[in-house]
VOMAR-42970 format. One record per residue (C-alpha): residue number from 1; x negated, y negated, z. Coordinates in steps of 0.001 Angstrom, whole numbers, padded with zeros to 6 digits. Example, Ala and Ser with C-alpha at 12.3 -4.5 7.8 and 13.67 -1.06 7.14 Angstrom:
2
{1, {-012300, 004500, 007800}}
{2, {-013670, 001060, 007140}}
This chain:
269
{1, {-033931, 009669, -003814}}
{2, {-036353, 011689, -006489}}
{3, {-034129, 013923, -008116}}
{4, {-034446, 017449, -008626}}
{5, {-033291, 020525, -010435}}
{6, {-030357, 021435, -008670}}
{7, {-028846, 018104, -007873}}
{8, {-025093, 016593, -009111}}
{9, {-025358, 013659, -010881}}
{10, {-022899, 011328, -012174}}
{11, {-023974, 010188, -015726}}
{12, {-022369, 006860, -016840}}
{13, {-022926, 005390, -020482}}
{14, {-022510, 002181, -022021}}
{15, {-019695, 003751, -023959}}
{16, {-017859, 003641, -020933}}
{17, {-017761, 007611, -020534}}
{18, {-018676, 009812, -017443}}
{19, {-020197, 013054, -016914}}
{20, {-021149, 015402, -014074}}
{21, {-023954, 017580, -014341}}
{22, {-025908, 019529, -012202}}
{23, {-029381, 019685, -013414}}
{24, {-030915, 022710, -014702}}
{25, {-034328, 023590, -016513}}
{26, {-034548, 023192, -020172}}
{27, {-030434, 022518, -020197}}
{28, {-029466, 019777, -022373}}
{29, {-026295, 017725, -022792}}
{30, {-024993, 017844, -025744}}
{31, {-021718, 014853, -025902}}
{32, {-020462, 012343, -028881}}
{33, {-023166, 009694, -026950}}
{34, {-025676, 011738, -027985}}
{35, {-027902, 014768, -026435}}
{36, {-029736, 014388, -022837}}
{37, {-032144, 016633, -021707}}
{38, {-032044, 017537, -018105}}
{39, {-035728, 017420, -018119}}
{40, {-035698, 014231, -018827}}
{41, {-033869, 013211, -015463}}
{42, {-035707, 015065, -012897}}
{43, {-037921, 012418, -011158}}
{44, {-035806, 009729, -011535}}
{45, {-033448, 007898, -008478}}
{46, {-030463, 007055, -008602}}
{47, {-029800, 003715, -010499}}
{48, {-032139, 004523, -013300}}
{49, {-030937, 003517, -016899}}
{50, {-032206, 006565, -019900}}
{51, {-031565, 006803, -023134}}
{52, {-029436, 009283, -025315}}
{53, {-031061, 010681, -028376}}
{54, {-028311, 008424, -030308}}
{55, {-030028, 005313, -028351}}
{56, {-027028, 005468, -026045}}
{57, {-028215, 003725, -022549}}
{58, {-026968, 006317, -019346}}
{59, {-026576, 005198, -015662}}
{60, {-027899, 007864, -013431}}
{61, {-025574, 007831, -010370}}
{62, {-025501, 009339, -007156}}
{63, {-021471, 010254, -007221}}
{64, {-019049, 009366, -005036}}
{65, {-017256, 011642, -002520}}
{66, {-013881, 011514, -005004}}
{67, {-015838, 011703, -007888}}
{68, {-017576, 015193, -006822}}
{69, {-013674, 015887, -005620}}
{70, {-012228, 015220, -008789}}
{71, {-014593, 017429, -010828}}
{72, {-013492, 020008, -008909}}
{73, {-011325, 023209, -010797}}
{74, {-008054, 023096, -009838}}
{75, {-004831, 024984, -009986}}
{76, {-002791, 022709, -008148}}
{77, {-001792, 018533, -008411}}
{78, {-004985, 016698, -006418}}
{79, {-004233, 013597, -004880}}
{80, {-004957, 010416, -006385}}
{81, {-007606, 007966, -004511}}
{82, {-005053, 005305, -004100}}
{83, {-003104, 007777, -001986}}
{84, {-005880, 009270, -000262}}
{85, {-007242, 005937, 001330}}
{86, {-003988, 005235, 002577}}
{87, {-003777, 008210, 004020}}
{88, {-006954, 008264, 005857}}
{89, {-005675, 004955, 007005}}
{90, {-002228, 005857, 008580}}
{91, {-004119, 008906, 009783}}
{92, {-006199, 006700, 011389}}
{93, {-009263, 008987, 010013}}
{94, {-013009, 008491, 011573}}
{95, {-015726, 009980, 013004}}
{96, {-014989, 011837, 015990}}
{97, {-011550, 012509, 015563}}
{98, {-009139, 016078, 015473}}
{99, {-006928, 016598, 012219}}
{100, {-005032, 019182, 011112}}
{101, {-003419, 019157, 007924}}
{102, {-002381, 021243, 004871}}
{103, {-001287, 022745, 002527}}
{104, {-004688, 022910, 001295}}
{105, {-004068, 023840, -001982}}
{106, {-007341, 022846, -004374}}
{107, {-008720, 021214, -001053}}
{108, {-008938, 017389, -002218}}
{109, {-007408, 016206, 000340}}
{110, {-009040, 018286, 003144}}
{111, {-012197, 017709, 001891}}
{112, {-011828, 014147, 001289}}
{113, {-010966, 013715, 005504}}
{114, {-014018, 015908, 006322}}
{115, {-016220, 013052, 005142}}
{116, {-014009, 010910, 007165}}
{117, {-014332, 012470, 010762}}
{118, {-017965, 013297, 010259}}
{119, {-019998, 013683, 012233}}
{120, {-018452, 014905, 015687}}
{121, {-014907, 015739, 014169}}
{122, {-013000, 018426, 013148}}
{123, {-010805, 018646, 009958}}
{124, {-008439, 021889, 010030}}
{125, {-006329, 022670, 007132}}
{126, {-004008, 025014, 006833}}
{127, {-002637, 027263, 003634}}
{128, {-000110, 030343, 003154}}
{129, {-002859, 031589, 000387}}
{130, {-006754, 031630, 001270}}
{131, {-007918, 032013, -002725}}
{132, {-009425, 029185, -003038}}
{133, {-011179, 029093, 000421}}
{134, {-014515, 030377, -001008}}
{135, {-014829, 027581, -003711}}
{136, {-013658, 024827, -000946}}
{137, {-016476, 026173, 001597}}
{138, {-019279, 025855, -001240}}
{139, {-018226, 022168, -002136}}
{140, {-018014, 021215, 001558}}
{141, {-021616, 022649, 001803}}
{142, {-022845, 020670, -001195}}
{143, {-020996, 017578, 000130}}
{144, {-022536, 017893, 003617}}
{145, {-018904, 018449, 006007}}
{146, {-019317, 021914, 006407}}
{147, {-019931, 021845, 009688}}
{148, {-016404, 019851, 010696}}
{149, {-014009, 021635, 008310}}
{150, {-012314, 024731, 009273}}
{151, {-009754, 026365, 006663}}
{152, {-007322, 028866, 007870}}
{153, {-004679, 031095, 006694}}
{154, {-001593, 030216, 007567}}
{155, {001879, 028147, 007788}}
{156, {001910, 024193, 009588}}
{157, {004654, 025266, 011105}}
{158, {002769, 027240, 013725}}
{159, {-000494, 026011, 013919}}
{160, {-002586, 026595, 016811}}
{161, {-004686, 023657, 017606}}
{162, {-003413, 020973, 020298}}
{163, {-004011, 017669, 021293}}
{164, {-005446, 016133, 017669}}
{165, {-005418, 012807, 016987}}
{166, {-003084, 013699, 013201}}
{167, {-001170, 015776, 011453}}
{168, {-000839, 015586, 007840}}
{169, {001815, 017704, 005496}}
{170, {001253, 018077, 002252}}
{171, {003945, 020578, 001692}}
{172, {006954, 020802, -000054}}
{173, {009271, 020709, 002733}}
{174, {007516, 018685, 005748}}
{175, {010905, 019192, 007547}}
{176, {009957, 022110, 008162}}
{177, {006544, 021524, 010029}}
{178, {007614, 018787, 012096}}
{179, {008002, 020528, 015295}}
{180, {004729, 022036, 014921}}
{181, {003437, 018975, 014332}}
{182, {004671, 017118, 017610}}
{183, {003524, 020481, 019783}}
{184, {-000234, 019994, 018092}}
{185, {-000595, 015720, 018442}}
{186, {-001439, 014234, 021035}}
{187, {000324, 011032, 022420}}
{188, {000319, 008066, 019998}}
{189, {-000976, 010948, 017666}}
{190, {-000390, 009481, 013627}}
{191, {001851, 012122, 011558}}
{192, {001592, 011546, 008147}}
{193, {003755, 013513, 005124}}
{194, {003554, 013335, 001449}}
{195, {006474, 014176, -000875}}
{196, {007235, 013798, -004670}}
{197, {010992, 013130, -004260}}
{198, {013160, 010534, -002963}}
{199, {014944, 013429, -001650}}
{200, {012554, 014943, -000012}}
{201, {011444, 011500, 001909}}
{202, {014797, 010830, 002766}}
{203, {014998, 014407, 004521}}
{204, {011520, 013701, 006139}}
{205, {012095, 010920, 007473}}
{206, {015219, 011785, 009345}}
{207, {013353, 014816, 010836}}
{208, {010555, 012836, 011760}}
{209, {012901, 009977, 013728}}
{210, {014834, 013026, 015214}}
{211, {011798, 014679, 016759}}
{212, {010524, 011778, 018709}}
{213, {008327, 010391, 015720}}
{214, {008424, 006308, 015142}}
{215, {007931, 005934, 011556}}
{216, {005821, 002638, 010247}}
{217, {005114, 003163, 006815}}
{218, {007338, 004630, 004464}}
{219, {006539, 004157, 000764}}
{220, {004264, 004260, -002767}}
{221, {000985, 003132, -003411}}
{222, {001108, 001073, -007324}}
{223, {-002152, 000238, -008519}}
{224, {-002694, -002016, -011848}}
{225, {-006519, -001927, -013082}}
{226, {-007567, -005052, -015325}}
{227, {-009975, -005329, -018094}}
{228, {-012250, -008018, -017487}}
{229, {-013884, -009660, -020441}}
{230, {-014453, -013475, -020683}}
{231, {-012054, -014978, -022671}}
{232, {-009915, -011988, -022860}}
{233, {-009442, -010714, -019386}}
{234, {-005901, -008221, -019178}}
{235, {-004574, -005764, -017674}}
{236, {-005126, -002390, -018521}}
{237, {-002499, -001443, -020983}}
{238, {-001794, 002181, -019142}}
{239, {-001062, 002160, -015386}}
{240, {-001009, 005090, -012906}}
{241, {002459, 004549, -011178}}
{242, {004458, 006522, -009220}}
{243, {002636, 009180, -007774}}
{244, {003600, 010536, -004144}}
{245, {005635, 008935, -001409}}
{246, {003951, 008085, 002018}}
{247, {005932, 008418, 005111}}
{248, {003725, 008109, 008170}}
{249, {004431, 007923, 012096}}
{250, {003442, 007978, 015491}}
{251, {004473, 010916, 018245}}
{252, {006035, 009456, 021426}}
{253, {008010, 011344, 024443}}
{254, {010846, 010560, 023709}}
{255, {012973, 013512, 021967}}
{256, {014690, 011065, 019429}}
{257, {014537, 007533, 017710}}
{258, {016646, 007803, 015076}}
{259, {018493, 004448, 016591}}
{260, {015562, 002129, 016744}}
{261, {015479, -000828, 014713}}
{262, {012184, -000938, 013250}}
{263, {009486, -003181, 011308}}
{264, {006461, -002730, 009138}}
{265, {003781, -003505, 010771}}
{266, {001042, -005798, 009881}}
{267, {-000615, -005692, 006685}}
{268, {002656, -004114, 005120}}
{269, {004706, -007098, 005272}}
């Protein structure tokens, strides 16, 4: 791809640092590798090594679907992407496929699962405050799931859609939403909620048993990123830890299974 005025573009420098920038006539970038010209880019793909004014070689990337997500502003916590693919997992996330989910807060999350069910599906989040709507709408444009996400006003304790193949809460008190949850699934339909506390997980997960929802994952995601360099290959010395608990299910008739012994599946144990 030829870029053109216009287009985002993740900038990566043999420094190590990153920067997105959508490129605009006669606009420079001005950063401690040096100054960039976004002249200079347009007509170049993606792959393309430049250099700074400093001498500073810069990887012209296409960016990733997190990357563009992360860049986003935001008022509220975004989930990390070692939570979201594990969510999209348990939700069993792909093209085709119904979700509803919320709160949608800065719309990380939602957006993230749009690029999931496309094309065919349908992502619907819910959220008691529509504010950021607007600036969630123009990203989903630019990112090409406009057509499958739908963002409505509104608590997930009532929501209106039936039959989807998940539900995912990302609220404070999941408890709460549960019953809404098992009216809107379908069958076998994954419910998956995320919680900061032990407290809250614990209270969760009862509801979830008690309403006719098996649970088959319940924990954290711990990542640990090495530095590789020969000869001195390490871990990194900071690690992103504890971030959210994961409790996810599956919807059954039955009313309540709070009395079945249960294992992890496969791949968690």
């Amino acid at each position: 791809m030829v870029l053109d005025y216009g287009d985002r573009v993740l900038l990566l420098t043999e420094l190590g640092n990153r920067y997105m920038v959508t490129l605009k006539r006669g606009e420079k970038l001005h950063a401690e590798d040096g100054v960039l010209s976004h002249d200079a880019l347009v007509g170049k793909e993606h792959g393309d090594v430049i250099e700074t004014s400093k001498g500073v070689k810069v990887a012209v990337l296409f960016p990733s679907a997190y990357e563009l997500l992360a860049s986003m502003p935001r008022r509220t916590q975004i989930v990390y992407p070692k939570d979201l693919g594990l969510i999209a997992f348990l939700a069993d996330a792909r093209p085709g496929c119904k979700i509803v989910e919320g709160g949608t807060g800065s719309g990380v999350l939602a957006l993230y699962l749009a690029t999931r069910v496309t094309p065919g599906g349908l992502l619907v989040s819910y959220d008691l405050s529509d504010e950021r709507f607007p600036v969630i709408e123009r990203i989903a444009e630019r990112m090409g799931v406009k057509e499958v996400l739908r963002l409505k006003k509104g608590s997930l304790a009532g929501v209106e859609e039936r039959g989807v193949d998940a539900f995912i809460a990302d609220v404070p008190d999941p408890w709460t939403v549960i019953g809404g949850a098992v009216t809107s699934l379908k069958g076998g339909g994954a419910f998956v909620a995320i919680v900061p506390s032990v407290n809250q997980l614990e209270r969760t997960v009862a509801a979830m048993r008690g309403s006719g929802i098996i649970d088959q994952f319940v924990g954290e995601v711990m990542i640990r990123p090495w530095r590789v360099k020969v000869g001195a290959t390490r871990p990194v010395h900071v690690m992103r830890g504890h971030t959210v608990f994961i409790a996810s299910g599956r919807k059954v008739n039955l009313q309540d299974v709070s009395n079945w012994n249960l294992k992890l599946p496969l791949g968690f144990r």
